[in-house]
N, C-alpha and C positions, 0 to 999 in steps of 0.2 A: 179552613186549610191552614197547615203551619207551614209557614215557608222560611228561610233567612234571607236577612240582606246583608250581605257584605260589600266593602267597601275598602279599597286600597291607597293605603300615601306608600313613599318612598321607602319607611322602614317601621310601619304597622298593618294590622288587617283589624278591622272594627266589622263585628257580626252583631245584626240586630235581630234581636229575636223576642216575641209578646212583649213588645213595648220597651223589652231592657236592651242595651249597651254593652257590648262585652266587646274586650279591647286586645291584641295579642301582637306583641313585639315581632317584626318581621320584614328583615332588610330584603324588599322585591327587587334590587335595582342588583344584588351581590350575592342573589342566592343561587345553588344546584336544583339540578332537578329533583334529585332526592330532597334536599328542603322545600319546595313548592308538596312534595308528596309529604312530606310529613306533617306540614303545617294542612293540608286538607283530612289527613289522618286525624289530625288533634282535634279538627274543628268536629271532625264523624264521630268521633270516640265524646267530646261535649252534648252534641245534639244528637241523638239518633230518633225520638220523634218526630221529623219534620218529611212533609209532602214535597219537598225541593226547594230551591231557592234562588235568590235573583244577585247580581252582580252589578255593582256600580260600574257603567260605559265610563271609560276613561274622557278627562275633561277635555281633550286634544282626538274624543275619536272621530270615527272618519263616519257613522252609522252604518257600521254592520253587525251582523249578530254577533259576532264576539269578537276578543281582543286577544293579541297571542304577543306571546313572552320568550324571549332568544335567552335563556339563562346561562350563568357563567362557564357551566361544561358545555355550552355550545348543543344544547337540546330546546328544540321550538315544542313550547305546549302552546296549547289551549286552553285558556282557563277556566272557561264553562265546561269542556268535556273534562280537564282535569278533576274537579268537583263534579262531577255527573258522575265518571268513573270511581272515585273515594268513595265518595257517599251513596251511590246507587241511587239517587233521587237524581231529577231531571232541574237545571240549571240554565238561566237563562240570561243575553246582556241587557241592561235597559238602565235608563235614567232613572237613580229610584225617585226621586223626586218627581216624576210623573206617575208612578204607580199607584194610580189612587183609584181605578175603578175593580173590582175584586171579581169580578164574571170575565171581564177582560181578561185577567193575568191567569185567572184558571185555565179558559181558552188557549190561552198561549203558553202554557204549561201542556197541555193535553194533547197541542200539537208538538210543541217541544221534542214530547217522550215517543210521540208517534215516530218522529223523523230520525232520531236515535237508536232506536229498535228495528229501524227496516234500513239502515246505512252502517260504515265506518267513515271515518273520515281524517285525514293526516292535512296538522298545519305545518310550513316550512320543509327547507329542503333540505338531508340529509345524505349520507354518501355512505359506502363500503356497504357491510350487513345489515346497519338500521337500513337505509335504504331496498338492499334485496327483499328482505323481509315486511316491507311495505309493497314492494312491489307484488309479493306472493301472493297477498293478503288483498292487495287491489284488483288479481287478475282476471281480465272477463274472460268469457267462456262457454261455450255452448255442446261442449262433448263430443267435439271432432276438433277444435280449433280452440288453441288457449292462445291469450294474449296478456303478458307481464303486463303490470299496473303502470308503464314509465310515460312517460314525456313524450309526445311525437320527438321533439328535439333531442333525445338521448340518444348515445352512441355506449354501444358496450365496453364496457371498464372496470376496472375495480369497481370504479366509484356505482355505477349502472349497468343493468342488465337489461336490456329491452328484447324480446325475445319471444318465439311463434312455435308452438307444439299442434305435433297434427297426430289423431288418436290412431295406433300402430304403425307410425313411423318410424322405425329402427332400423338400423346400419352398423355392420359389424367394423372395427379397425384395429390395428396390428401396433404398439408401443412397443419400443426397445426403453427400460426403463433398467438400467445400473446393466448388471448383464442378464436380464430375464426382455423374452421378447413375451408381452402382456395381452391377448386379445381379449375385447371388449364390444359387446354390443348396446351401442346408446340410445337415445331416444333423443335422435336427431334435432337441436335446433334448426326450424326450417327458413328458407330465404322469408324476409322482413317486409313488409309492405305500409308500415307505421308512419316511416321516416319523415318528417312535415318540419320545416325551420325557415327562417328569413334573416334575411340580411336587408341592411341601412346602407344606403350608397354603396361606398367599395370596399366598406367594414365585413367581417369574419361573420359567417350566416352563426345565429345566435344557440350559444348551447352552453347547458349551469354551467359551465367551468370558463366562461368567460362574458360573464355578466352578473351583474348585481342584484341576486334574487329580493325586492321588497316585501315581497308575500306571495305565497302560496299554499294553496289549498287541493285536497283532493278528495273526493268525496267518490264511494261507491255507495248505486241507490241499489239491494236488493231485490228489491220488486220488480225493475225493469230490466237489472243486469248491464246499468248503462254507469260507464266511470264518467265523471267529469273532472277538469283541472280547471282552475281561475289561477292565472300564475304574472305576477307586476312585475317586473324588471327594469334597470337601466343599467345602458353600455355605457364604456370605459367613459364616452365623449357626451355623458348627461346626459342622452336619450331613452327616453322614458316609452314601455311598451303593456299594454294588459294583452294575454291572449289567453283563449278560452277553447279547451277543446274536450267534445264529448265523444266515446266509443264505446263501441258495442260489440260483441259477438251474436250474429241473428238467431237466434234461438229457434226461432220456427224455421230459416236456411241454413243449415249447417255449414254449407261451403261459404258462407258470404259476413264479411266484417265491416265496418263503416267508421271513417272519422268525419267532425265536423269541427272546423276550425276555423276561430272568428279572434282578430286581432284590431286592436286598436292603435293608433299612434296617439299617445297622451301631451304630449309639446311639441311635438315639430312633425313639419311637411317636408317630402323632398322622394328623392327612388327609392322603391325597396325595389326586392328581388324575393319569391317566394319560390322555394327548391323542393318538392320531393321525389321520396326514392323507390325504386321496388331495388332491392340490398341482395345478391345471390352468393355474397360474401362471408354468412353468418358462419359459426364455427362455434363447437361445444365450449365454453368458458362458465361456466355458471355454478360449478362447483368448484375452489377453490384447490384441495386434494387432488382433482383430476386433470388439471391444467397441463401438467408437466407430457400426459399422455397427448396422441395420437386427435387432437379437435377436428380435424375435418373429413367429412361423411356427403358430400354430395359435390357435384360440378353441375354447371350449367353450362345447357346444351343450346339455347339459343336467346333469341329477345329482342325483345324491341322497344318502339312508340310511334304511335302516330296521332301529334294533334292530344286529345283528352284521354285517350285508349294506350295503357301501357302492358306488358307481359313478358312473364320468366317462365323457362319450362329448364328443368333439371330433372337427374337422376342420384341414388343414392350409391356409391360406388359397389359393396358389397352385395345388396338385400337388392339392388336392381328397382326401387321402387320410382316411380315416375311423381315428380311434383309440378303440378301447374300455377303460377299465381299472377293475376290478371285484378288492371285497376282503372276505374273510369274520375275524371274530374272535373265536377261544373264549378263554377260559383259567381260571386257576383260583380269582381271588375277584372272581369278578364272575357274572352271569348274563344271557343277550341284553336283559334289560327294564333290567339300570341302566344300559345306556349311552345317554346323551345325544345325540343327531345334530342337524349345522348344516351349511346350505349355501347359502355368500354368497360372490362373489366369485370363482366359481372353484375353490374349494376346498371340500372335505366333509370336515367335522370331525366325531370320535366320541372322547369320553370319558367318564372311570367317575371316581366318585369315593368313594371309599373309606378307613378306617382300619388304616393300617397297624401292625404292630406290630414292634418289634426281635427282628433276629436272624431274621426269619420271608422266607424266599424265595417271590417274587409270577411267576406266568408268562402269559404272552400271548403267542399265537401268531397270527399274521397271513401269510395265504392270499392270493395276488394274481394275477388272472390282468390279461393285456393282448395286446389284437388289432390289429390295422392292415386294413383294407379292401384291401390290396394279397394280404395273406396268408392272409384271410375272407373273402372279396366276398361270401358269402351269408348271411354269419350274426356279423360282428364286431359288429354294433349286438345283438344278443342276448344279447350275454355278462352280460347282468342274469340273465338266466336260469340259467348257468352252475353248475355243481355245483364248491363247491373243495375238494378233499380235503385230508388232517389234512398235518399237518406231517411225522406220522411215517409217512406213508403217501408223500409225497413223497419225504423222504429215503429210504428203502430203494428207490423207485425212481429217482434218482438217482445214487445208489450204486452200482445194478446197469449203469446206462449208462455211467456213466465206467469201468468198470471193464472193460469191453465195448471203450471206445475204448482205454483202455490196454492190455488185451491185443495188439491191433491196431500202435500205434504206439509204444510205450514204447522209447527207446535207451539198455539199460544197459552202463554205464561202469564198469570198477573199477579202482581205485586214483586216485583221480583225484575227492573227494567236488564240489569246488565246480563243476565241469564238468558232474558226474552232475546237481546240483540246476539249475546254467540250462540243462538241452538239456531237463532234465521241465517246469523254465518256461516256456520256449519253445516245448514242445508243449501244454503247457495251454492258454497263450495262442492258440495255433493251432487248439485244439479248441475253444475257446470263442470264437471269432471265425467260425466256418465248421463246423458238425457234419452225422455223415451223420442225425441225428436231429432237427436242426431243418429237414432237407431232405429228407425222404421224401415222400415220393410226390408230389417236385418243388412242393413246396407254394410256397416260396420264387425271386421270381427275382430272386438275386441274386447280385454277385459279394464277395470277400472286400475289405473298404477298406484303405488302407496304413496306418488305425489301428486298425484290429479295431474292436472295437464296443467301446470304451474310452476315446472323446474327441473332440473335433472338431477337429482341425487335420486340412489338406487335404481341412477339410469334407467328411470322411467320403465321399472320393469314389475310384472304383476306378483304381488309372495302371494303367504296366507293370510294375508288382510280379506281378504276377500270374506271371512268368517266374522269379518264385523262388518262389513260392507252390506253384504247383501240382503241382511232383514231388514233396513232401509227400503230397498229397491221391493224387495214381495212384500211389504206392509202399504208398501205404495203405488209401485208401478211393478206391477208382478209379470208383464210381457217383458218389460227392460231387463228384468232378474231373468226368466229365462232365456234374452237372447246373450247376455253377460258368460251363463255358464255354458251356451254353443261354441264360447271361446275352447272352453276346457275339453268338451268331443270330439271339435276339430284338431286335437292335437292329442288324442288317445292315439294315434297308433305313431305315433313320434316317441310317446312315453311308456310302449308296450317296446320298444325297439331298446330305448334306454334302462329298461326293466332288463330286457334278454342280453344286451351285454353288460351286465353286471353281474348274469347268471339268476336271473330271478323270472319266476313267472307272472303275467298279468300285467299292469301298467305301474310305472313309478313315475309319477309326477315332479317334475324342476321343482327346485327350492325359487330359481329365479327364472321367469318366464317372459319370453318379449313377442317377435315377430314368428319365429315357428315352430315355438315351443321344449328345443332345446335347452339344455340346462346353461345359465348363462352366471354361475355362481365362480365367482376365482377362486384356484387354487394355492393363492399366495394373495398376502392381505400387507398392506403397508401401517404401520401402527405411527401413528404422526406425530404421536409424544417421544419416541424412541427412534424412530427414523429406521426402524429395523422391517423387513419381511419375513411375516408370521405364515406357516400353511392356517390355511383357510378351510375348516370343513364343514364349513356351512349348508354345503349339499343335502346334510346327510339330517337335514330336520326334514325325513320323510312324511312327517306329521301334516304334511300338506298336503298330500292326495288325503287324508283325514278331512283335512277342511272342505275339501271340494265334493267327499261323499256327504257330509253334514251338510252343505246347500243345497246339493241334490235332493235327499231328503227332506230339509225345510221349505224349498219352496214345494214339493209337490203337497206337503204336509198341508200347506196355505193355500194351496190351489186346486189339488185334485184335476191337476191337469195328466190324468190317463196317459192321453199320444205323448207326451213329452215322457212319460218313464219307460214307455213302451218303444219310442223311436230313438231315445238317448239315454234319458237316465239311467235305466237297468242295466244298460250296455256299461256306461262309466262307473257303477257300483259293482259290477262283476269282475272286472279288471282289477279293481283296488281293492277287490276281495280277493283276490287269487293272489293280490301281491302281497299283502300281510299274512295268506296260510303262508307262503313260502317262509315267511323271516320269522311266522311260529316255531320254533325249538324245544322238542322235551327233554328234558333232564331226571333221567331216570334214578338219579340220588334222592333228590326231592318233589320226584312226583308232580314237576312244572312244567307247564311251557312258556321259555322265555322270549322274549325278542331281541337283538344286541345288533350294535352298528349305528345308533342312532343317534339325534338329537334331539331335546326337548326347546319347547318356545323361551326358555332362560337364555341360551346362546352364551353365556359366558363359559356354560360346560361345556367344552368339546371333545373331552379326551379324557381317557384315565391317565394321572399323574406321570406313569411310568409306564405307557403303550407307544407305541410307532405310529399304531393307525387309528383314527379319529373315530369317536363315534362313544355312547354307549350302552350300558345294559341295562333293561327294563327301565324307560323313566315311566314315571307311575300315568302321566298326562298319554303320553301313546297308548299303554299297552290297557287302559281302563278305556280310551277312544277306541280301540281296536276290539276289546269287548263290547261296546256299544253298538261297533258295525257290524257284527256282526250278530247279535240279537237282532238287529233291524230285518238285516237279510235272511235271518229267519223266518221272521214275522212276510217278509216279501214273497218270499218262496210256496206258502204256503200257503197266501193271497191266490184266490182263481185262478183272478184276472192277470195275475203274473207269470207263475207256473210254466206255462208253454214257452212263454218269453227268453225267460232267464234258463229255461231247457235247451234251448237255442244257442245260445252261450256255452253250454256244457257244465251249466252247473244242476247237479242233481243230486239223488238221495246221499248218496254217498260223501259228495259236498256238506250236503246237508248235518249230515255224522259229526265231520271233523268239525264245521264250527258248532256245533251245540258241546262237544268234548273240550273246545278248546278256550271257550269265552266262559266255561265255569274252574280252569283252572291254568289261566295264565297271573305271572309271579306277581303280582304289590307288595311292600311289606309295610308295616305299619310299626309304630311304639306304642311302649305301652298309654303315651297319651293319646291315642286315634291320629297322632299325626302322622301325614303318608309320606313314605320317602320317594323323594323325588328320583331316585334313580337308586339303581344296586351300590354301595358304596356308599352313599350321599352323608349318610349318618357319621361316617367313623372321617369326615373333613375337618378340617379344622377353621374355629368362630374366627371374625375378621374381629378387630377393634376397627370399627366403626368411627367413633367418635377422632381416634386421632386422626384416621383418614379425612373427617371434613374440617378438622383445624389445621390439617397440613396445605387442602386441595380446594377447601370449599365447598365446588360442584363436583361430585362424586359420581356422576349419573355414569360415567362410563370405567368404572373401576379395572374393567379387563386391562384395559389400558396405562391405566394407572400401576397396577400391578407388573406387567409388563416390564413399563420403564423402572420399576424396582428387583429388576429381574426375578420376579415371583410371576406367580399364575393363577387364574383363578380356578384353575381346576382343583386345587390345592385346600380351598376354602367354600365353606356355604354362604356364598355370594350370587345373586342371582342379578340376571339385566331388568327382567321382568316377570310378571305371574309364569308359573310354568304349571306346577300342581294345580293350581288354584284355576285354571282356566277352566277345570272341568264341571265349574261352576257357571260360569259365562256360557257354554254350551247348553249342561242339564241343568234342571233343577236338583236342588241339595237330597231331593226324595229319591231322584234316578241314580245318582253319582252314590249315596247311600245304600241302594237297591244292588247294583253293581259290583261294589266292594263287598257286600255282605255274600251275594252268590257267589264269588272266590273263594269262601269259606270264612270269613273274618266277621268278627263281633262287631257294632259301633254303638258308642253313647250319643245319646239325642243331640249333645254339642260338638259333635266333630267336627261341622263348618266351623266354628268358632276356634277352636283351638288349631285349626288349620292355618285361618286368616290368620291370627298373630301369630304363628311361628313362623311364618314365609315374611309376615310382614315386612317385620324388622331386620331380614336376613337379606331385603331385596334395594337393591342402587334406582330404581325407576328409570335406567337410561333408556326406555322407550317411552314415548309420550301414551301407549298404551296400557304400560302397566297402570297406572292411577286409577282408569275407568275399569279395570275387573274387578280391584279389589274393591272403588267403591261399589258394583252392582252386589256382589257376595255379604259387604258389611250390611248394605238394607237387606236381602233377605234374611241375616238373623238380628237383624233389628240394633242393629248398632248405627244408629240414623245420623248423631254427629260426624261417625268418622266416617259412614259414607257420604256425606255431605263435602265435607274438607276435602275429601278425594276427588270427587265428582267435579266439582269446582277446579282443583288445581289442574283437572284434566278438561275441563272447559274454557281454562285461560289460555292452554300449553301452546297454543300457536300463536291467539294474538298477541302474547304477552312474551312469544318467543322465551318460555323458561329454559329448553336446551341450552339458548346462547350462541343462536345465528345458525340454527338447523332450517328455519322455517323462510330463511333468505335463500335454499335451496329447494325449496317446494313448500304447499303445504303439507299435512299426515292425512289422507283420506282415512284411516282408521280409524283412530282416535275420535276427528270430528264424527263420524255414522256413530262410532260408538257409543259417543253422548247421547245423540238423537236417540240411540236404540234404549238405553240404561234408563233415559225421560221416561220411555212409555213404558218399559218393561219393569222398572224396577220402582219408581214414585207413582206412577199411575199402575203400576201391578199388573200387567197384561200381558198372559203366558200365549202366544202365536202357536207354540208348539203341541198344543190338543185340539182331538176332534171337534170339543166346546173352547169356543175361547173364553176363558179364566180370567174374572177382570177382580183384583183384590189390592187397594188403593193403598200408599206409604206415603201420601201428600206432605212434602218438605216445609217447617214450620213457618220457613222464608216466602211463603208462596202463598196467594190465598186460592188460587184457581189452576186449573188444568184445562184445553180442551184439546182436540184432533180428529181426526179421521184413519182411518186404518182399512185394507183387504182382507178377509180374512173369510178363505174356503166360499170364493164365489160373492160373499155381499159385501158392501160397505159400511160399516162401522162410522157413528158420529157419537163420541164420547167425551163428557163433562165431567170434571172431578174436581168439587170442592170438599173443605171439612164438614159438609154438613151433607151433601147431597152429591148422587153418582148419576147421572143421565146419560142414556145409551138409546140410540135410534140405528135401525138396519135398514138397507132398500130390500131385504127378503125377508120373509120369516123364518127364524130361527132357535134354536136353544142357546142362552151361556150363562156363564155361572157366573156371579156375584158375591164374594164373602163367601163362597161355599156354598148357596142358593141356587138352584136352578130356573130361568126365569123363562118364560116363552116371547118372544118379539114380535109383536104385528106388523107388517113391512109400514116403512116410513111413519111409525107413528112413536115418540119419547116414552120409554118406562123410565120412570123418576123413583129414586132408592134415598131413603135415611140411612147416608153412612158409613153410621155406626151402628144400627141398628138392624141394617138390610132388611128394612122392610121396605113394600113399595107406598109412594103416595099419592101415586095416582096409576 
């Protein structure tokens, strides 16, 4: 094994490596963080053969596993993860001068990468958006209940956000903001049951902003979904403290969260006083932009304590939703008769006051359940009554659930460690944003938000993410995926009503969706470079009942689940069929039928240059999706087993007519290079210069904006936010979207994806963290592997590495992350979900040397191996699927093993 050893003075780093010496100038005591990052850069860019490497423990350290660095901008690394993260090998601290037995250090290498790859982990304490943004990235979660990454000890502030989401919790309120009165429905920060702090005699109960953080750590373990903090302190008066606190969201109880909290006193004896809170006080803060608005959404209607038993019950002032949250605490020097209860103000206070002694560890465990009346209706005001079990009765059943879901969804990666650990983040994040255990027996109706249950930007409301979201959930948990889109039925005749007064027939679906489904999208937009208010006509990306006929169809495509298309789906595909013939248009000049009023997934086009009213005509993304629904519903219609169904509905031959007349001659146009215009007009804008925009701006990602404050517009220009044409890639395969375009009458050369991709490419700002991940999947289908690579990647960092620029300190992106997970199997492991056979045809990334997973697909389970030599596929049924184009037959539970390259089998 090739490993390095490095080794630090004051103003050099010395890397030893096959017995040689290599020496590099480097002042550690005055450097930035960027200098630590470039010097790890140098050292990657010197060695790139090596299996990882070890770090000389500082001669002053204390033994622990690594040693961490406050550099001169006031940024705490870690220096083993800062070298774990550079180099993608696994980095560890130790005396090299001990390292002398080589089975040993392998071992401790092999755990190393294990521990890395199923964690994050943040050394020291930061404030403002590095902080939010840790918080995000920390927050447990179980799919009914999110809890931000902070401190029991936090209080919300610029500097912290500590903060409670309950899944379809939303509250409408009223802002007078300049002279517009602004209504907004949020996705309510719920009352707090975190709150845990102490005080020393008759000093200030302790919180970062007045005490002396020595170290701190905080580690989330993936696997169990359990955060830990280890955090050293001393007050103003050289009082020295370690406290340690683990938490959890129960994954197997949805309604129940749990802290364990163990303190020590490190030099001195004498009173403490240990305080916590149930907080009914919370208020929206957590977006920045949104502050100035309308924060508060619920009152509390009662409370109390008695003894170890404390409880808040509230409602939410508009939406009327009822919240109960109830907290039991034992621990070990205390008894239920010394704690003190108070309740003023909203808040119930419970503390113990006690003598502590040095050196002596104190523990308190706190028990919290919390209900919503949406997810209770008979019994959330009860939860007084409530039995809360131990801490350690929790964890093991937590434990046992995540462990249930990882079976299920886990993508392992080898060779390849930084990738292994964010597709396990991204599926954490994705299990903890939507599980099939805070959704059983349909308890929940709700859909997943574009921030998970981790923040309130896009006021926690559901778009069309959902069309990256959901082949996630049907490749995995295909009951979750269908109780997900029960969200979308229960709110058809809210969108059939909103359809009618707009004058249209059938259902129109929200762009922005919360609590009952109303359109929750603003009419006036605040642009915060400019300080101006923009009309807003973001509604009008109808392309969203789009999305939700294409899940309808993908998951039954993957499940063949009959009664759901028969009891729901048909019904939701009949509606958003009847709403697109409406907005079909013929144009008897040119022999079309158009579509107008619209928006495409770019978003930066709202309008023609010189209209009143927003919206516009043919983007190619709608009106070739709107052909595709309509083939489907062809094909549906004329299915048996549907017929009677969808006759029921009123759709009939006649129906039948118009979409077969209309899906071979609605408008796209093309150039004479196969490139498709993104919308009528699109061609005849004018190119942006680019380049001066990012020596002027830098980060460019949101140009509309930019443009704006230059009082220009991006209507003006082919400037996109993100994929818009190109999505219809992400959907079909390059053979349907080809098929498609060619039945409207039009020619295509075998490279049209290709010249596609780069003409959008370079036209587009990526201010969605989604765009990166379409175009990588589109680049690997025509085999442009570096640059989907580079894409894939930058869309794998985009949250942890926060590229917006403090987006991710306001949630994370549930799209983005499913996205990757989906782009892993679908587009390097090659596995088309959307046929009868499932299509397995491998593009293995040269970074990588292995693949495996598991997958749903049409009733069996799928266990799939993909190396460069060898494809291994096991089902629990027997089945057919193709290989490289091979059709292969499966013996239930037994491995067919393929060469391939060669698809042939070897056994």
């Amino acid at each position: 094994m090739n490993y390095l050893y490095i080794a630090f003075t004051d103003i050099s780093v010395s890397v030893g490596y096959n017995n040689n010496k290599y020496d590099y100038t480097f002042d550690t005591v005055n450097s930035t963080y960027h200098d630590w990052l470039n010097i790890a850069k140098k050292i990657n860019s010197d060695f790139q053969l090596i299996d990882g490497g070890v770090i000389q423990r500082p001669v002053d350290g204390d033994g622990k596993k690594s040693y961490v660095i406050k550099t001169q901008d006031n940024k705490t690394i870690d220096v083993a993860n800062l070298f774990t993260e550079s180099l993608n090998k696994p980095f560890i601290i130790e005396n090299i001068r001990e390292v002398n037995q080589q089975n040993s250090l392998e071992r401790k290498f092999i755990h190393r990468e294990k521990e890395l790859t199923w964690s994050i982990e943040y050394s020291g304490l930061t404030s403002g958006k590095d902080e939010y943004c840790q918080e995000s990235l920390l927050t447990v979660a179980n799919g009914y209940i999110g809890l931000r990454g902070t401190l029991p000890e936090m209080t919300a502030s610029h500097d912290y956000y500590p903060a409670t989401y309950i899944a379809g919790l939303y509250n409408q309120a009223t802002s007078q903001v300049n002279d517009h009165q602004v209504v907004n429905e949020d996705f309510v920060n719920a009352p707090n049951g975190q709150f845990i702090s102490l005080k020393i005699g008759d000093g200030d109960y302790i919180h970062p902003n007045n005490v002396t953080t020595l170290a701190l750590t905080r580690h989330l373990d993936f696997k169990t979904g359990v955060l830990s903090s280890d955090w050293l302190i001393e007050t103003t008066d050289g009082k020295q403290l370690n406290i340690r606190c683990f938490k959890f969201a129960n994954m197997a109880n949805m309604s129940h969260y749990c802290l364990h909290y163990q303190f020590i006193p490190l030099n001195f004896s004498g009173e403490m006083t240990l305080l916590t809170r149930l907080e009914g006080n919370t208020c929206n803060a957590g977006v920045e932009r949104y502050r100035s608005l309308n924060q508060n959404h619920y009152s509390v209607l009662e409370g109390g304590a008695k003894q170890q038993n404390a409880y808040l019950l509230a409602q939410t002032h508009q939406s009327k939703i009822g919240i109960g949250l109830a907290s039991s605490l034992c621990g070990d020097f205390f008894s239920p008769q010394d704690i003190i209860c108070h309740f003023s103000d909203s808040v119930v206070e419970q503390s113990i006051i006690f003598n502590a002694q040095k050196n002596t560890p104190y523990t308190v465990e706190k028990s919290v359940a919390l209900t919503t009346s949406t997810a209770y209706p008979d019994n959330w005001q009860d939860i007084t009554k409530w039995e809360l079990p131990s801490w350690q009765t929790q964890l093991a059943e937590t434990k046992q659930a995540w462990q249930t879901l990882w079976d299920e969804a886990d993508i392992a990666v080898s060779g390849d460690l930084m990738t292994q650990k964010l597709l396990r983040l991204h599926t954490y994040h994705l299990l903890s944003s939507a599980s099939p255990f805070s959704n059983e027996k349909n308890k929940l109706d709700v859909s997943v938000t574009a921030r998970g249950l981790h923040g309130e930007a896009y006021r926690g409301h559901i778009f069309w993410d959902e069309i990256f979201i959901f082949p996630f959930y049907i490749m995995h948990f295909p009951d979750t995926a269908r109780q997900l889109l029960l969200y979308r039925y229960r709110r058809l005749e809210t969108a059939r009503l909103a359809a009618k007064a707009a004058g249209f027939q059938g259902a129109m679906f929200p762009w922005q969706s919360g609590h009952d489904g109303t359109e929750q999208t603003q009419v006036l937009h605040l642009n915060p470079l400019s300080g101006q208010w923009d009309p807003d006509h973001s509604c009008r990306q109808r392309h969203v009942s789009l999305a939700i006929a294409y899940n309808v169809w993908l998951y039954w495509r993957n499940t063949l689940d009959n009664p759901f298309m028969k009891e729901y789906g048909l019904e939701l595909l009949n509606d958003i069929t009847l709403f697109w013939l409406g907005l079909c248009q013929w144009d008897e000049q040119d022999q079309r039928f158009h579509i107008s009023g619209v928006m495409g997934p770019d978003e930066f086009h709202e309008k023609y240059a010189d209209a009143q009213e927003g919206g516009l005509k043919d983007n190619a993304y709608t009106n070739l999706m709107v052909a595709w629904l309509f083939n489907e519903m062809t094909t549906l219609y004329r299915d048996k087993r549907f017929t009677d169904k969808l006759s029921e509905f009123g759709f009939s031959a006649n129906t039948l007519d118009k979409l077969c007349q209309i899906k071979t001659q609605l408008a796209v146009t093309l150039n004479q290079d196969d490139v498709i215009e993104q919308f009528a007009g699109y061609f005849a804008l004018d190119d942006l210069d680019w380049e001066s925009y990012r020596q002027k701006y830098g980060n460019i990602y949101r140009m509309d904006r930019i443009l704006r404050k230059e009082n220009k517009s991006a209507d003006d220009f082919k400037v996109a936010k993100q994929a818009d044409t190109l999505m219809l890639f992400n959907n079909l395969d390059k053979t349907t979207v080809k098929s498609l375009i060619e039945s409207l009458g039009h020619s295509l050369s075998e490279s049209f994806a290709e010249k596609n991709l780069h003409y959008y490419l370079k036209r587009t700002s990526h201010g969605s963290t989604l765009s990166r991940i379409v175009h990588a999947y589109l680049a690997e289908q025509i085999q442009l592997h570096d640059l989907s690579w580079q894409l894939y990647q930058d869309a794998l960092y985009s949250d942890y590495n926060d590229i917006q620029g403090g987006t991710t300190a306001e949630g994370i992106h549930t799209g983005v992350m499913a996205a990757t997970l989906n782009t892993t199997i679908m587009a390097y492991a090659g596995v088309d979900i959307r046929q009868d056979i499932l299509n397995i045809a491998p593009s293995l990334p040269k970074q990588w040397q292995g693949l495996s997973f598991k997958l749903r697909h049409q009733c069996a389970l799928f266990h799939i191996k993909v190396t460069y030599n060898n494809i291994t596929v096991m089902s629990d049924k027997a089945c057919t699927i193709s290989i490289n184009n091979h059709l292969y037959s499966l013996v239930p539970n037994t491995p067919l093993s393929l060469n391939s390259k060669e698809g042939n089998a070897n056994g």
